[in-house]
Structures are given as structure tokens and as C-alpha cells.
N, C-alpha and C positions, 0 to 999 in steps of 0.2 A: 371578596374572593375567599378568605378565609372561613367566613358564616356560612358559604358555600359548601365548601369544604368540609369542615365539620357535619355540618347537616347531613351531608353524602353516608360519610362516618358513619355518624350514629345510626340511620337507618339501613346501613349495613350491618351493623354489627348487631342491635336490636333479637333480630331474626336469627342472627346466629348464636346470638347469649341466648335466646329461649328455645331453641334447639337440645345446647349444650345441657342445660337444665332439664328440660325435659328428657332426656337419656339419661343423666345422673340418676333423677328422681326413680326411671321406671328403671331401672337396672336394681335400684334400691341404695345407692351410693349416699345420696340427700334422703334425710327423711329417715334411715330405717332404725333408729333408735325411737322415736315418736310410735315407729306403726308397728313394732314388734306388742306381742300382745302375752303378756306373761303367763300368764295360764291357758293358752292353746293345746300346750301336753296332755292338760287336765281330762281333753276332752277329744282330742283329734286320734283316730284311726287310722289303718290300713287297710284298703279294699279290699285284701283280702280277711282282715276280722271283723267287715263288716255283714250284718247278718238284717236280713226283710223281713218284717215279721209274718208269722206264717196263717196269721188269720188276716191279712190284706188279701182282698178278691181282686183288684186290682193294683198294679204299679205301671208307674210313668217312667221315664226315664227321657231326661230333656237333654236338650242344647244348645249351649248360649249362644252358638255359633251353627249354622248349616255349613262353613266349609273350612272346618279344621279336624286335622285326622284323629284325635285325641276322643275328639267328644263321639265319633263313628266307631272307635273300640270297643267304647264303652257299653256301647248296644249289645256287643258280642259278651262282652264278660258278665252283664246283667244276666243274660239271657241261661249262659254257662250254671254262673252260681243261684237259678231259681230252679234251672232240669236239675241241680247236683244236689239242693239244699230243701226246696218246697215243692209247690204241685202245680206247674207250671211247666208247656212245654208249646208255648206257642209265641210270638212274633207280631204285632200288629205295627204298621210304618207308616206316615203321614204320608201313603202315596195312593192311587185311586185302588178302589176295591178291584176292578180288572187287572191291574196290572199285578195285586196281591195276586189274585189266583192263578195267575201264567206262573210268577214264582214259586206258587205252593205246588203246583203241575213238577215243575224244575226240581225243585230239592227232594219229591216223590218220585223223580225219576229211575228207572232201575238202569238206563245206557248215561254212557260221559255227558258232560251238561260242559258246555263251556262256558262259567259263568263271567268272566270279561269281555264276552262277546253279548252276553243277556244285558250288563248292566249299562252298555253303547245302546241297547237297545230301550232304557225307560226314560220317561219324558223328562225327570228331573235331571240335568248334569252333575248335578252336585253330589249325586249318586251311582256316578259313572268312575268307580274306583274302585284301588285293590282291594281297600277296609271292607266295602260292602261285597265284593268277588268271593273274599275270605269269608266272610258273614253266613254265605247260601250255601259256598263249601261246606262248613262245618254240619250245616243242618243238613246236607245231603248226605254227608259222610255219616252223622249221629243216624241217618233214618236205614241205610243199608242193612239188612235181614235183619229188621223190626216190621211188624205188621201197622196199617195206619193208626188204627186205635194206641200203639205204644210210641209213635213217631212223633217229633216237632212240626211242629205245622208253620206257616209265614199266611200272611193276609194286610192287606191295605186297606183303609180307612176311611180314604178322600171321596167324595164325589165328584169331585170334578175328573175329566178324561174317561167320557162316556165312551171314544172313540176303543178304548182300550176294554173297554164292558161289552161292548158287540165283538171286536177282537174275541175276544175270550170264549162269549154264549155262542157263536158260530159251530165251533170243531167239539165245543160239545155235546150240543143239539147234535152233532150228527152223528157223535159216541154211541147216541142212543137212538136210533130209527125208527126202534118201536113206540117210544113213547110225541114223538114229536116230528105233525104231519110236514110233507115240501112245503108247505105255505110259509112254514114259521124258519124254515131254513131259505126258502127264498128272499124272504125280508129282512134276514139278517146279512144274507150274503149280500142285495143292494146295500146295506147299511155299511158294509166293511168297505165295499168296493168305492164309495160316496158319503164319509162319515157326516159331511157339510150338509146333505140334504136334508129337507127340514123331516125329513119323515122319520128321524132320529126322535121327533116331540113326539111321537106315537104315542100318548101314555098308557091305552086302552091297550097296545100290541104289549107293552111289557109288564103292563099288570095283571093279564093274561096269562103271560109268559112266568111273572114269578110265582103265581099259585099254584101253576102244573109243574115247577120243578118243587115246591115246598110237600108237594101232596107224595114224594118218592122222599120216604124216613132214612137218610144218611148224609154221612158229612158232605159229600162232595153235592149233591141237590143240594144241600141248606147252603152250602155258599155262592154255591151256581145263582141261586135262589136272592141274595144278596146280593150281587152282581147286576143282577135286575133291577134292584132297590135303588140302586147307588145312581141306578141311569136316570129314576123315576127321581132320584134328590135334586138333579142335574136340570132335568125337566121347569123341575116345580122353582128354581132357584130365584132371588132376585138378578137384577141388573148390577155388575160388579162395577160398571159404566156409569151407572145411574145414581145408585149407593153402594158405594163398598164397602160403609160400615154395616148395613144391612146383611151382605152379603157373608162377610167376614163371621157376624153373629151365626146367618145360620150354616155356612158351612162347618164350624164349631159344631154346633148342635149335633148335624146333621152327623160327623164324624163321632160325637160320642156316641151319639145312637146306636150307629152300625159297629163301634167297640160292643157295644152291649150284647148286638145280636152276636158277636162274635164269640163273646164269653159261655151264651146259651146251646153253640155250638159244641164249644169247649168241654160245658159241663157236663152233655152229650156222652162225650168222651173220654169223661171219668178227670176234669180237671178242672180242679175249685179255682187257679190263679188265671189270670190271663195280663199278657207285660206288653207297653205299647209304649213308642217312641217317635217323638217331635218335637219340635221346636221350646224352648221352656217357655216361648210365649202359649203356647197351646195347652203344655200339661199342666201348667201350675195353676194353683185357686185364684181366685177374683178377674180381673181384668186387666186384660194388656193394652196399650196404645198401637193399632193397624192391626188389632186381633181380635176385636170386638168387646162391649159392655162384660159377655160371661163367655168365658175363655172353655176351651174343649175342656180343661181340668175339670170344673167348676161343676158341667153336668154332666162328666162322670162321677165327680163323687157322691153327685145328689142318686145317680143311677145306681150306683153300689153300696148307697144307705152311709156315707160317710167310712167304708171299708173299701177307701182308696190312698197308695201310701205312695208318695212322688219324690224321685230321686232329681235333683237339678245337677247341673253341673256349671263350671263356672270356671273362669281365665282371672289371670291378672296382667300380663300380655299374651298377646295375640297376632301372631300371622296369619289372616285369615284371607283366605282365596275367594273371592266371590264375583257375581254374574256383575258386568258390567250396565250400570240400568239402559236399556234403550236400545240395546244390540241384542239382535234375532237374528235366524238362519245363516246363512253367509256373514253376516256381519258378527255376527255372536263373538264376544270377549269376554273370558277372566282373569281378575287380575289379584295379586295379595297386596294386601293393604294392612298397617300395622296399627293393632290398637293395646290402648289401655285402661284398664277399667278402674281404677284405682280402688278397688274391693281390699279392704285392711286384711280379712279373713283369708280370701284368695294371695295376698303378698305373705304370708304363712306358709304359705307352702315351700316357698323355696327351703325351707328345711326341713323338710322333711325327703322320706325316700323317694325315689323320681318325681319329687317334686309334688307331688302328690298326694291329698289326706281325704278322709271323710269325719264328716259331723253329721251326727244323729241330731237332731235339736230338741228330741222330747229328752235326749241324755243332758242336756245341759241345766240343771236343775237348780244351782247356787247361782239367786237371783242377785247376788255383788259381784260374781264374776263381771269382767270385762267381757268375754264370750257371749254370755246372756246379756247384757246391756247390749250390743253390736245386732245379734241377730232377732233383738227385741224393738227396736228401732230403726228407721229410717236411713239408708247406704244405697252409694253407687253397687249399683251388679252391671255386669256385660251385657248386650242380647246386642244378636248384630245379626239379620237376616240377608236374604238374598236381594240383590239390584244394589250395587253401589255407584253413587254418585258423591259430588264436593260438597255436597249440603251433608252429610253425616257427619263431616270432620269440623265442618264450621259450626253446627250446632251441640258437637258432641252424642250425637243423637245412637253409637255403639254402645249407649249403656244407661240405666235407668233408675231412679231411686224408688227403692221399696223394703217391705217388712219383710227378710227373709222367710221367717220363723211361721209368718201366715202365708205364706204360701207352696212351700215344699215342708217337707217332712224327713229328706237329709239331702248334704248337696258333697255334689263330689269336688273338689278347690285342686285347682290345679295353676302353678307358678307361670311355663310357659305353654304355648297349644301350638303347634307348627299348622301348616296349610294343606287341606287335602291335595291332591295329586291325580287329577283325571284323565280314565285314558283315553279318551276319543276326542276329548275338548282342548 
């Protein structure tokens, strides 16, 4: 009875000594004489002395997390200090290229736009918050009695959510009367009213359709025009069913590409930079695990000749909100789930000002620094995407070891990240 007894004990208490430990540890109570890193000052900044260099054609700007509200700021303050500091005045989001242009419509708007009713309105939830409400604010607010040519512009990336490409080429085909006969408005208006019908694969009707908007020289055809593209990538896609890693590679692809057309847009209009934000499994160089062999990063930079400079960001705890995996419509759930990444670099931060620093890593140049050794080697970093399930927490699978230094260009370290906050979910 006693062996009994005990045994009870111990595997009670077991669970709860590694509890106890694990809150020590991640608070930094255990441990943080070991993980303090002495020459951090040497090298660590403030966001706001932090400066992109100005012959970068492109910048990323990631996040370790899709649902913590910290890394969704950040999109805004990039986007702030490259209109304030470089030649950049545009927005691109890992959401589909239709639904980019419904927003770029929005923040050109000259009447009230309610943008927390717009953002109830995009397929992703995790972008159904004030951070991105605030986001389209600002850029509507920045574009009031500016002419388009001087205004921020917004545009999405994705090919997936054709539904929202027809959405969009409908009310503009019919902007324009003269150039585009009832045939092409009939077909789109079945298309809107029945996005399911297969006559969505038309690829003869939209590649039709994007040459006669490409043949009218101005921004709004060229992205109109892109929108088409996005539908025809959509088209041509593999089976996500079939192979997802296949799938995975080319929608990557397929997403730098249309970065690309977007930059040519851009430069159109008199602007050499253009700033795109997703996942840091997307922006960064090489390859991710569920992101494909060559990661969206990877052929942007081959796109922009190696004049691509990628900002990551990066947790050392995390409350992070995300989509429960396997619940849809009615069933649909989020929920916050708490991690930790045990990033040595990222537990730095907690001293600094809100917690919060940057590193440049070409600045890190004294190859005996402890800094240079870290992000010249192999460390836990965070990446926690959307769908959560019990298998993340049992494999650890919130975070991943890799070379910082080869694959972003600076990372933003941040001590805690709280949990978005959505408003229709």
C-alpha cells in the first residue's frame, strides 16, 4: 500500500515540478546568468535608430507568429519609417492579389471606409483586427489630398482566393463600358454569383482578359491586369491534396513573382523600394519545413539580383492566438496557446526598452563576439503558424533550429508578444 502510495506521489508531483521549472526557466528566474550575453549592448539597437538601407529594391518584413499583435505593428512602423526615410510607399501582404486590390480601392477612397467592417470581411481571420483596421487607417489617412502617383498604395500577393479576383475584375469591367464588351461582364458576373463552377478554369477567358487590361498604360489596369494573373496561377496550380509540398513550392514562386510585377508597377510610379510582409517562413532565404524546398524569400532575392534586405522578427515567450486546426464555419475556433522559444538572443530583450531591440547582423563584425558566434550558428528561433493542434506542443514543433545570419539580414527580438485580438472571431 505504501509503493502504492508513493508511486501516486511521485507521478503527481513529477508534472508539477516540471511545470514549476518550466515558468522559472521561461520567466528567466533559472538560467539567466548562463543566457545573459555580455556584449548584446555592443550591438543591439532601437527601432527607432534602426535605418534599411537605401539601395535595398526590396524588404521583407516577417513573422514568427501569424497571431500575436506585436509582430502586426510592426508592418505599420516598417512601412512608416521607409515613406519617412527611403522610396517606398507601397504595402504588399500574403493575402490573395484580389483581395489586395479591394483594399487598395479602400485606402483610395475619398468617402469614410469602415475598416473593421472591411477586415470581418477577408478570408484570413487572423487579420480580422484592430492592428490591421489601424494599418489601412493610416494609409487612407496618408493618401487624403495626395494624387495617386504621390499616395501609399496596399496589394496582396497570394494566388490562392480566385473567388475574390472575380470579386474585384466584375465592378471594374464595369468602371469601364467602353473598353470591355457584356460578354466579359456576363461571365464574370456568373463567376461572382457561382465562384464553385468549374468555369472559373476558363484560362482562355482570363488570359484574354489580362492582355486587354495590360494594353490600357496605368496603375490601376496593371493591377487589374494582375489580378487576372493571380487567377490564371490559381488555375495552373498543383493539387494541395495530392502534394503539398509541391504546392507549397509553387505558390511561393508564384507569390514572388507577382511581388515582382508589383515592384514594376511601382517603379512606374516613381518608386525604386517596394516592402512585403509574411510569414518568416516565407520571407526568409533557403528553406522552410511546410513552406517548401525555396521559400518566397529565396526567389525574391534571385528576382531582385541579391538587392533584397529581410527584417524577421522574433519572440522569446509567446501568447499566441491561433486557428484551432480542423474547425471551419460554425465550428470555427481560436484559442491562445503559450510558447517558448528559448532563443538566447530573443531572452535579451527583456532589457532592454519595451522589451524590445534590433540587430543588424552585417553590424556584427568582431568574429570572438558571443553575438557573432550565436547568429553564426545553429539556435532555436520561434515560427508558429496557423492550425493548432497537441502535436505542436509534444514535438516542440513552435520553433526551429537554424543559421540566423543566413537567412534574414536584421531581426527584430522581442522578450514578450501578447495575442492578437479579433473582431468577428
Amino acid at each position: 500500500m505504501k509503493k502504492t502510495t508513493s508511486k501516486i506521489i511521485a507521478v503527481t508531483a513529477l508534472p508539477i515540478l516540471f511545470v514549476a521549472v518550466m515558468v522559472l526557466y521561461m520567466t528567466g528566474i533559472l538560467g539567466s546568468e548562463k543566457r545573459k550575453i555580455d556584449d548584446i549592448e555592443n550591438y543591439a539597437i532601437s527601432f527607432d535608430d534602426f535605418t534599411i538601407p537605401t539601395d535595398a529594391r526590396a524588404i521583407g518584413i516577417g513573422e514568427a507568429t501569424h497571431g500575436n499583435h506585436e509582430f502586426q505593428v510592426a508592418k505599420l512602423e516598417v512601412l512608416q519609417k521607409l515613406v519617412e526615410t527611403g522610396n517606398c510607399k507601397s504595402l504588399s501582404l500574403e493575402i490573395s492579389v484580389g483581395e489586395g486590390a479591394y483594399i487598395n480601392d479602400a485606402i483610395h477612397n475619398k468617402d469614410d471606409v469602415d475598416f473593421e467592417e472591411l477586415v470581418g470581411e477577408l478570408d484570413y481571420p487572423l487579420y480580422d483586427t484592430p492592428d490591421m483596421a489601424n494599418l489601412f487607417k493610416w494609409m487612407k489617412e496618408y493618401n487624403e489630398g495626395r494624387s495617386y502617383e504621390d499616395s501609399v498604395t496596399f496589394y496582396g500577393v497570394d494566388m490562392q482566393g480566385s473567388h475574390w479576383g472575380v470579386k474585384y475584375l466584375l465592378p471594374f469591367c464595369k468602371e469601364f463600358p467602353d473598353e470591355f464588351d457584356e460578354d466579359v461582364i456576363t461571365k464574370l458576373t456568373a463567376l461572382d454569383d457561382d465562384p464553385d463552377t468549374d468555369t472559373l478554369n476558363d484560362e482562355q477567358f482570363f488570359k484574354d482578359l489580362k492582355e486587354k487590361l495590360l494594353s490600357v498604360k496605368d496603375p490601376r489596369h496593371e493591377l487589374a491586369a494582375l489580378v487576372a494573373e493571380s487567377i490564371l496561377e490559381d488555375i495552373a496550380s498543383p493539387s494541395f491534396s495530392e502534394d503539398a509540398n509541391s504546392y507549397g513550392e509553387y505558390r511561393d514562386s508564384s507569390m514572388a513573382k507577382n511581388f515582382k510585377t508589383i515592384s514594376e508597377i511601382e517603379e512606374r510610379r516613381g518608386y525604386s523600394q517596394v516592402l512585403i510582409s509574411a510569414h518568416n517562413g516565407h520571407v526568409m532565404r533557403g528553406h522552410a519545413e511546410s513552406y517548401g524546398e525555396i521559400s518566397m524569400g529565396s526567389h525574391i532575392d534571385k528576382l531582385f539580383d541579391g538587392k533584397y534586405f529581410i527584417i524577421g522578427t522574433e519572440f522569446y515567450n509567446s501568447c499566441d492566438n491561433i486557428h484551432t486546426a480542423g474547425t471551419y464555419d460554425e465550428e470555427y475556433e481560436r484559442k491562445n496557446h503559450y510558447f517558448c522559444s528559448s532563443d538566447r538572443l530573443a531572452f535579451q530583450a527583456k532589457d532592454f526598452e519595451d522589451e524590445r531591440y534590433v540587430l543588424v547582423f552585417d553590424d556584427v563584425t568582431d568574429t570572438k563576439s558571443d553575438v557573432y558566434d550565436i547568429i553564426h550558428h545553429m539556435n532555436f528561433t520561434g515560427v508558429m503558424g496557423e492550425g493548432y493542434t497537441f502535436y505542436v506542443d509534444i514535438y516542440k514543433s513552435y520553433r526551429t533550429k537554424l543559421i540566423v545570419a543566413d537567412r534574414y539580414d536584421a531581426m527584430i527580438y522581442y522578450y514578450d508578444v501578447t495575442p492578437i485580438e479579433t473582431i468577428h472571431y
